[in-house]
TIVO-2410 file (N, C-alpha, C; in nm, 3 decimals):
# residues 115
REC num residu      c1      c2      c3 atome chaine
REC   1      X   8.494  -5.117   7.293     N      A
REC   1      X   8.384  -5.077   7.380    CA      A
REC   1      X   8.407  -4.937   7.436     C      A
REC   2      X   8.555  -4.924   7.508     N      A
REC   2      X   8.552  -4.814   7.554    CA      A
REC   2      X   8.536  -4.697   7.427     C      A
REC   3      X   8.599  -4.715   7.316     N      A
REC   3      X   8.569  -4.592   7.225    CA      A
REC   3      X   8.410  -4.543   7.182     C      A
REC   4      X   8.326  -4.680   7.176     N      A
REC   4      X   8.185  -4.636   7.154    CA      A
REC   4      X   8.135  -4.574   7.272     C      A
REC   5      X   8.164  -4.553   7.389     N      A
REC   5      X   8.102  -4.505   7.468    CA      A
REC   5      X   8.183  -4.355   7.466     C      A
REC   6      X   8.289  -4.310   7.454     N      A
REC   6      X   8.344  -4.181   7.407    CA      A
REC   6      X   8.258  -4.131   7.283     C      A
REC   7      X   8.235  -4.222   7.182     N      A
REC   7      X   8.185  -4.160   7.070    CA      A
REC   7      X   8.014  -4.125   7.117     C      A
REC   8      X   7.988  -4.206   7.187     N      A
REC   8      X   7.811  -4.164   7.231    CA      A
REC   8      X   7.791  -4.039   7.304     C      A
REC   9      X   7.903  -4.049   7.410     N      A
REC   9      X   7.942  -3.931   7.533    CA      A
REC   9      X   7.930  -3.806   7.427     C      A
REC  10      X   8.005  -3.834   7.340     N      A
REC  10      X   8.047  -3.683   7.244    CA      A
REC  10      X   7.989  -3.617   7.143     C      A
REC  11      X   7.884  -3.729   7.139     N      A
REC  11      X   7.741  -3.679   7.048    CA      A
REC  11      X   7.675  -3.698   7.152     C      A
REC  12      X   7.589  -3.723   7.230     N      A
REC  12      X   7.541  -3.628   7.351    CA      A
REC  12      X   7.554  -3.522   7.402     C      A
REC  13      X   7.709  -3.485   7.415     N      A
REC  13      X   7.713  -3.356   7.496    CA      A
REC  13      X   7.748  -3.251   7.350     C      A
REC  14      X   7.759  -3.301   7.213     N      A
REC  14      X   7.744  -3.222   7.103    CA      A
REC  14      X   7.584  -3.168   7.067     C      A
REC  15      X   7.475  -3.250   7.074     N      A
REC  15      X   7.366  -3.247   7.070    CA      A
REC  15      X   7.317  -3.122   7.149     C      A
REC  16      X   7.338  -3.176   7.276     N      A
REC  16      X   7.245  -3.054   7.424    CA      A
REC  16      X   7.334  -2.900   7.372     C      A
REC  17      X   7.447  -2.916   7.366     N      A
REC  17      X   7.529  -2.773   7.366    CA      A
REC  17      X   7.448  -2.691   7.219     C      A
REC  18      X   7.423  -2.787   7.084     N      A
REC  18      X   7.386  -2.733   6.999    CA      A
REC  18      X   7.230  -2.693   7.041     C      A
REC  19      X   7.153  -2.761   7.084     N      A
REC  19      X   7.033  -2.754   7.153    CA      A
REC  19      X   6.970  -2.602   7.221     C      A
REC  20      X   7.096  -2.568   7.327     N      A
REC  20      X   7.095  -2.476   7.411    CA      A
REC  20      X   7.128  -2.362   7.350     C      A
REC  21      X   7.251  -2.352   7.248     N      A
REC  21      X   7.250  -2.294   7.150    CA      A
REC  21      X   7.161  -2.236   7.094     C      A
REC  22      X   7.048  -2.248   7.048     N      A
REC  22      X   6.963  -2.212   6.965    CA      A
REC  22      X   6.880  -2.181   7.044     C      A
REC  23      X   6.843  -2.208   7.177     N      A
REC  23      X   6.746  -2.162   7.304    CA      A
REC  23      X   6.779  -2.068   7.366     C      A
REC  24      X   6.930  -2.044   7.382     N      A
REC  24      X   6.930  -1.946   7.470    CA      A
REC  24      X   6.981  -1.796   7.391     C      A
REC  25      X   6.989  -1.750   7.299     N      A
REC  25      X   6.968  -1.631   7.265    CA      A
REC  25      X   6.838  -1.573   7.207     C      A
REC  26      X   6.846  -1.428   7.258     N      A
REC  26      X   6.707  -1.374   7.277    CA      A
REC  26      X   6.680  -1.369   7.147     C      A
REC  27      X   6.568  -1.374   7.060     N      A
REC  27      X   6.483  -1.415   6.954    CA      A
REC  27      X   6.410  -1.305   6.913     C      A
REC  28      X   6.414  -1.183   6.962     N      A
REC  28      X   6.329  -1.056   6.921    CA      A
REC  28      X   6.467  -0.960   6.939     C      A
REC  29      X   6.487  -0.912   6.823     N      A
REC  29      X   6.605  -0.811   6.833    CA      A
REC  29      X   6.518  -0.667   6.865     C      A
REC  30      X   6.586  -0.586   6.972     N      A
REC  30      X   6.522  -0.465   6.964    CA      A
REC  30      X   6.608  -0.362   6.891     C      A
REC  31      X   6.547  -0.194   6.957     N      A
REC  31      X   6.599  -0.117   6.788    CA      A
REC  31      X   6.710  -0.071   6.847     C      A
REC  32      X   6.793  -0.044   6.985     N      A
REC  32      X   6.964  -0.041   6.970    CA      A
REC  32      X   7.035  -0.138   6.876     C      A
REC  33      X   7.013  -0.270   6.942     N      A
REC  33      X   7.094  -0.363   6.820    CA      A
REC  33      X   7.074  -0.323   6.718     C      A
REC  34      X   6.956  -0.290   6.626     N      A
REC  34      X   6.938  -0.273   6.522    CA      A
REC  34      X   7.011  -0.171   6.430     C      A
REC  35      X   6.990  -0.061   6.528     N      A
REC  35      X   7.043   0.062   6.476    CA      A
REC  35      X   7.229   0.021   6.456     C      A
REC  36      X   7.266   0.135   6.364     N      A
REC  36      X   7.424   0.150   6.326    CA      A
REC  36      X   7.476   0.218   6.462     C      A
REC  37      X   7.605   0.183   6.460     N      A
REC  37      X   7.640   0.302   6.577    CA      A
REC  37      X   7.790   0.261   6.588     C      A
REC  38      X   7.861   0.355   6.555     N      A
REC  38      X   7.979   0.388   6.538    CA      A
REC  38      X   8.084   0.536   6.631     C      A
REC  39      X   8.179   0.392   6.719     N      A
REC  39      X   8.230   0.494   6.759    CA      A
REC  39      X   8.221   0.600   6.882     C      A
REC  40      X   8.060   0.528   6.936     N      A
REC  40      X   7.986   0.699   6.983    CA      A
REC  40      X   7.887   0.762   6.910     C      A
REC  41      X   7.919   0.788   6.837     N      A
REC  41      X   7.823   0.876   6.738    CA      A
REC  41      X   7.780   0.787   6.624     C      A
REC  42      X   7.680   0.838   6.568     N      A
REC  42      X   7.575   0.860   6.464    CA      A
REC  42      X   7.628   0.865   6.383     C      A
REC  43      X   7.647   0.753   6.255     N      A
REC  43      X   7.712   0.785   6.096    CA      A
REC  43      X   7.698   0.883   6.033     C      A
REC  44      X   7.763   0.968   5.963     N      A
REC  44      X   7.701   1.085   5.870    CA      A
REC  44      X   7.714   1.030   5.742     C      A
REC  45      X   7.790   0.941   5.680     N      A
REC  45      X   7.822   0.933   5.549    CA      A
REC  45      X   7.774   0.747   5.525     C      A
REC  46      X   7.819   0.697   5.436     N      A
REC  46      X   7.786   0.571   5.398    CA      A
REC  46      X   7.936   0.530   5.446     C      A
REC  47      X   7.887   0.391   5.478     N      A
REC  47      X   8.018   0.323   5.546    CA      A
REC  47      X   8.139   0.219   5.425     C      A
REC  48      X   8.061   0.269   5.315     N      A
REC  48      X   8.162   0.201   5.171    CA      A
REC  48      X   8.246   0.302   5.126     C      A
REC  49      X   8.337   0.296   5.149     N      A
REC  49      X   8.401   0.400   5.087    CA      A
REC  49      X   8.524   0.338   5.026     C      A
REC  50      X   8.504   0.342   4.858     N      A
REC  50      X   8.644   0.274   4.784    CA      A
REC  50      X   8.768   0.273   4.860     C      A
REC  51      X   8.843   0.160   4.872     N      A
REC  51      X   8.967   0.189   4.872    CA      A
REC  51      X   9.011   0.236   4.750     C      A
REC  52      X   9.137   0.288   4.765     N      A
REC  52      X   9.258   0.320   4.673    CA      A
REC  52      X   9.317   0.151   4.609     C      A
REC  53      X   9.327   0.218   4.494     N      A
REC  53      X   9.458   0.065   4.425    CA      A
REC  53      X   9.547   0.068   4.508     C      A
REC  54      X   9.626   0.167   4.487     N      A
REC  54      X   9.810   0.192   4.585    CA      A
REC  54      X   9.757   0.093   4.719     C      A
REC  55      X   9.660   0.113   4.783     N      A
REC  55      X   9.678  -0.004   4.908    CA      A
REC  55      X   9.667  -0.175   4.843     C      A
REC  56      X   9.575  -0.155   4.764     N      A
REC  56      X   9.596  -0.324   4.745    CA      A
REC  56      X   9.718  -0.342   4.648     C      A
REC  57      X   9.820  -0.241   4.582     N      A
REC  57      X   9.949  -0.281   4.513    CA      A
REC  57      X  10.027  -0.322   4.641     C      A
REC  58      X  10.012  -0.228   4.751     N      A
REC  58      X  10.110  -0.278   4.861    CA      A
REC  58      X  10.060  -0.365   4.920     C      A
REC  59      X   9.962  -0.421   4.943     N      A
REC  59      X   9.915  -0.574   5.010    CA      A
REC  59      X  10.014  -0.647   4.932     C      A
REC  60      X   9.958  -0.663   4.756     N      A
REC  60      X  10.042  -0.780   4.732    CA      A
REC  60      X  10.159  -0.764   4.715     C      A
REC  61      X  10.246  -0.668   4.710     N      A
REC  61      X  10.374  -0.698   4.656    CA      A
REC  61      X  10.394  -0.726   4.830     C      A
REC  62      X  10.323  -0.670   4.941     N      A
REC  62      X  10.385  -0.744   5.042    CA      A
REC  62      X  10.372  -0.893   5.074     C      A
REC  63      X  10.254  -0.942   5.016     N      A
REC  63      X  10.232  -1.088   5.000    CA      A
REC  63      X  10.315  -1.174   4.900     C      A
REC  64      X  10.362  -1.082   4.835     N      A
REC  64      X  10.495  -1.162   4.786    CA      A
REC  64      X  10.633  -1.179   4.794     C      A
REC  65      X  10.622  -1.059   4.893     N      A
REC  65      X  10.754  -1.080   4.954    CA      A
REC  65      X  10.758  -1.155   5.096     C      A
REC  66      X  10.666  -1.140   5.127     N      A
REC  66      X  10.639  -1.265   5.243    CA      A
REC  66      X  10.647  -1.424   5.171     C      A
REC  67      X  10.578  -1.405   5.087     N      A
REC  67      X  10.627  -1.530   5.037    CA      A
REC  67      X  10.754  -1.619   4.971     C      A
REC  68      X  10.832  -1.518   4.941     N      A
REC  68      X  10.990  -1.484   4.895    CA      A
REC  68      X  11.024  -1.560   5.061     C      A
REC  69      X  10.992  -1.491   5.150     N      A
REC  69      X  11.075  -1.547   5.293    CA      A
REC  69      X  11.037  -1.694   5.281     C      A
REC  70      X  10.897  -1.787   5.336     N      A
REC  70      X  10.854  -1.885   5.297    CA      A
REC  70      X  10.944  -2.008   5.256     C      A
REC  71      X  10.942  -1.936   5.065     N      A
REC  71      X  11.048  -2.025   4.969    CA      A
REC  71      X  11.157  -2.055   5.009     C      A
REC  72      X  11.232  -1.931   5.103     N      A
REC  72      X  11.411  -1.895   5.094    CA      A
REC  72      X  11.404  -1.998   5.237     C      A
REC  73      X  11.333  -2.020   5.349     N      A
REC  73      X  11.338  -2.079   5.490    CA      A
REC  73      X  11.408  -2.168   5.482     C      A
REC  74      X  11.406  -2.299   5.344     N      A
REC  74      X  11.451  -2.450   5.403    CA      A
REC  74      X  11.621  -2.423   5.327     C      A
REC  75      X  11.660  -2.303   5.285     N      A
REC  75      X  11.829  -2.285   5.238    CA      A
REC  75      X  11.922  -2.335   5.295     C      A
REC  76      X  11.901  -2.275   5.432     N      A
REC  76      X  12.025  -2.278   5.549    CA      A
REC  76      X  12.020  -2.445   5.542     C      A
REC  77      X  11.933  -2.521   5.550     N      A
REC  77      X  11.908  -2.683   5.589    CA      A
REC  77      X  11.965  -2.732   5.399     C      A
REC  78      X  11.849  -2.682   5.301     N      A
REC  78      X  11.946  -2.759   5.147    CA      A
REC  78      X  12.067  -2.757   5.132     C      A
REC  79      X  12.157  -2.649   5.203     N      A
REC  79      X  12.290  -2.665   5.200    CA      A
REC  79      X  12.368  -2.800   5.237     C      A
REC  80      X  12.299  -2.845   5.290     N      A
REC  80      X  12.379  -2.973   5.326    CA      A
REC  80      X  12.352  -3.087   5.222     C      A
REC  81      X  12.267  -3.035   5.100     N      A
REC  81      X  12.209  -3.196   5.056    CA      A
REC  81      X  12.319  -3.191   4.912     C      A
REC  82      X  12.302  -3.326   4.874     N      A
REC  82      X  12.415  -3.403   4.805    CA      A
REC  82      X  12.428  -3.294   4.715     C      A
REC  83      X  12.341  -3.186   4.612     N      A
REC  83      X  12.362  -3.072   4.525    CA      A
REC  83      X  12.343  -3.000   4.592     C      A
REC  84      X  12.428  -2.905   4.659     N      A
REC  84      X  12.359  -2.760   4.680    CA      A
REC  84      X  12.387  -2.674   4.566     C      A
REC  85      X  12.449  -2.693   4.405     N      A
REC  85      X  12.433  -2.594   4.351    CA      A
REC  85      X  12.313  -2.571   4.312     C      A
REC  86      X  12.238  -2.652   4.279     N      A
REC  86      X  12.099  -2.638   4.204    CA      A
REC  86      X  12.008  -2.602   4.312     C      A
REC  87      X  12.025  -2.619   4.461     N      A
REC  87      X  11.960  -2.512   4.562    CA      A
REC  87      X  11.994  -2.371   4.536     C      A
REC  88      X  12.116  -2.349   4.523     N      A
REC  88      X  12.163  -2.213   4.508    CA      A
REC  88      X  12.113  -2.132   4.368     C      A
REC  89      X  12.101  -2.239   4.270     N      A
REC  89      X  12.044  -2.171   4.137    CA      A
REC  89      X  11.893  -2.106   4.168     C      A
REC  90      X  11.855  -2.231   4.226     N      A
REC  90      X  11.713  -2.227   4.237    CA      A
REC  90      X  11.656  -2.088   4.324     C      A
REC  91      X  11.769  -2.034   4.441     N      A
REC  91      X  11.726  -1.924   4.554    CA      A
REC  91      X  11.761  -1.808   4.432     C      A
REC  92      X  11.879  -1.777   4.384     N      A
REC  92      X  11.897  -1.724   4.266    CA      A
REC  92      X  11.815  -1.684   4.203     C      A
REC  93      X  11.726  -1.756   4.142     N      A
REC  93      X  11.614  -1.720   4.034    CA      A
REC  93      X  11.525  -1.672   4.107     C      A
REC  94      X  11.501  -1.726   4.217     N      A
REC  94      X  11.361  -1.656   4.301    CA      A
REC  94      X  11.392  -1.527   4.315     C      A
REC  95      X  11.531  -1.509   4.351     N      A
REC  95      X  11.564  -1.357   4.417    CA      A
REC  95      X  11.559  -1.228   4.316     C      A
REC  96      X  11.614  -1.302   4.203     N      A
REC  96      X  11.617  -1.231   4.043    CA      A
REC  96      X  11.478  -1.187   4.033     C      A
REC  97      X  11.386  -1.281   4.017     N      A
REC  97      X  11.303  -1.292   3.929    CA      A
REC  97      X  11.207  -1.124   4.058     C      A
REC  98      X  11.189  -1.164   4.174     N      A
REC  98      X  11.128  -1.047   4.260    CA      A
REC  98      X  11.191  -0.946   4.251     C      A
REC  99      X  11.299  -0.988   4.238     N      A
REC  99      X  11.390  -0.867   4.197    CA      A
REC  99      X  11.333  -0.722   4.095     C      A
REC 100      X  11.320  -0.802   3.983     N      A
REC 100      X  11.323  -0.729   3.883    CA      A
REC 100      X  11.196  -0.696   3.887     C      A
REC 101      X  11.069  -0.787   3.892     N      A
REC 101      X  10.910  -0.754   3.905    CA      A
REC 101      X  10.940  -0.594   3.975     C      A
REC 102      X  11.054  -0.603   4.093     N      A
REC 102      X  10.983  -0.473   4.206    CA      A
REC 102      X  11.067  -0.388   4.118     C      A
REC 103      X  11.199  -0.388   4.053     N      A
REC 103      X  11.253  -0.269   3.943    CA      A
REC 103      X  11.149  -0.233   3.876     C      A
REC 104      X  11.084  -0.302   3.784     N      A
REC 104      X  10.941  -0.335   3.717    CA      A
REC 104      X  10.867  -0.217   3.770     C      A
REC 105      X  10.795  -0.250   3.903     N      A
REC 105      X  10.701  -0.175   3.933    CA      A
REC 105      X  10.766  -0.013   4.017     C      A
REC 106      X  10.876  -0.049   4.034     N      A
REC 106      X  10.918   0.061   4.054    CA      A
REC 106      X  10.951   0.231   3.942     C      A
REC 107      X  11.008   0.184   3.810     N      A
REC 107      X  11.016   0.202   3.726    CA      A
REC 107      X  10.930   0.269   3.624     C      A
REC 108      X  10.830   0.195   3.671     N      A
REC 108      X  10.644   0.215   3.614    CA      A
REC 108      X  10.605   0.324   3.660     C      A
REC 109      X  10.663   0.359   3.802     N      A
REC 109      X  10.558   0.423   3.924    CA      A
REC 109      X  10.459   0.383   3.996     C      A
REC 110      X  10.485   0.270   4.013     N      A
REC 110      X  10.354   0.196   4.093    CA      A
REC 110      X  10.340   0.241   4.201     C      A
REC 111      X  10.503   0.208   4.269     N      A
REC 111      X  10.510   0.275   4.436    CA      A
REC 111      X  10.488   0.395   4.445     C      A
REC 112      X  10.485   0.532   4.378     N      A
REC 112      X  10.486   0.641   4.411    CA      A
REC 112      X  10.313   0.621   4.480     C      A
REC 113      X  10.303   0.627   4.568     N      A
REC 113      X  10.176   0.728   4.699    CA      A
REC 113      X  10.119   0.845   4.665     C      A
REC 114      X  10.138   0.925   4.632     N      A
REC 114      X  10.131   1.046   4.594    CA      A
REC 114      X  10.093   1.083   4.428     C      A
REC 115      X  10.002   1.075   4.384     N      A
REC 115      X   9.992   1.112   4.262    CA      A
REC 115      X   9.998   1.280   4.199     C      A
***
């Protein structure tokens, strides 16, 4: 009993809030909102402007080295379990394997900034 009356309470007061919601913002946009406005001032140019590759190479290789941390977290704790060599193989290969991808892209010139 007591939960159906929580569950009624909470679709009631879900109802009115969604209700009011939709009533109480103003419904005619005028032309400040409308307009762009950046900053202070008045756009001069278009607001798309390509990124560069070089930033999204360094997003991900930083998203993968964040994720390198992630994998490596539960080590200090696998050390204790009945194999830790095959933990240790296993951090091993992860470390190798990023390893060499970043020789890889290093090698290539990926990282160079500066063309």
């Amino acid at each position: 009993m007591k939960t159906l009356l929580y569950l009624l309470i909470t679709t009631i007061l879900t109802t009115i809030l969604m209700l009011i919601s939709f009533w109480l913002p103003q419904l005619t946009p005028d032309t400040e909102k409308l307009s762009p406005y950046e900053c202070g001032f008045d756009p001069l140019g278009t607001a798309r402007l390509p990124f560069s590759l070089r930033f999204f190479l360094v997003a991900i290789l930083f998203l993968l080295f964040d994720l390198e941390i992630a994998l490596l977290l539960p080590t200090p704790w696998a050390i204790n379990s009945p194999a830790p060599e095959a933990m240790m193989a296993w951090t091993s290969t992860i470390i190798a394997l990023l390893s060499l991808g970043l020789l890889y892209e290093w090698l290539q010139g990926g990282l160079e900034w500066a063309e």
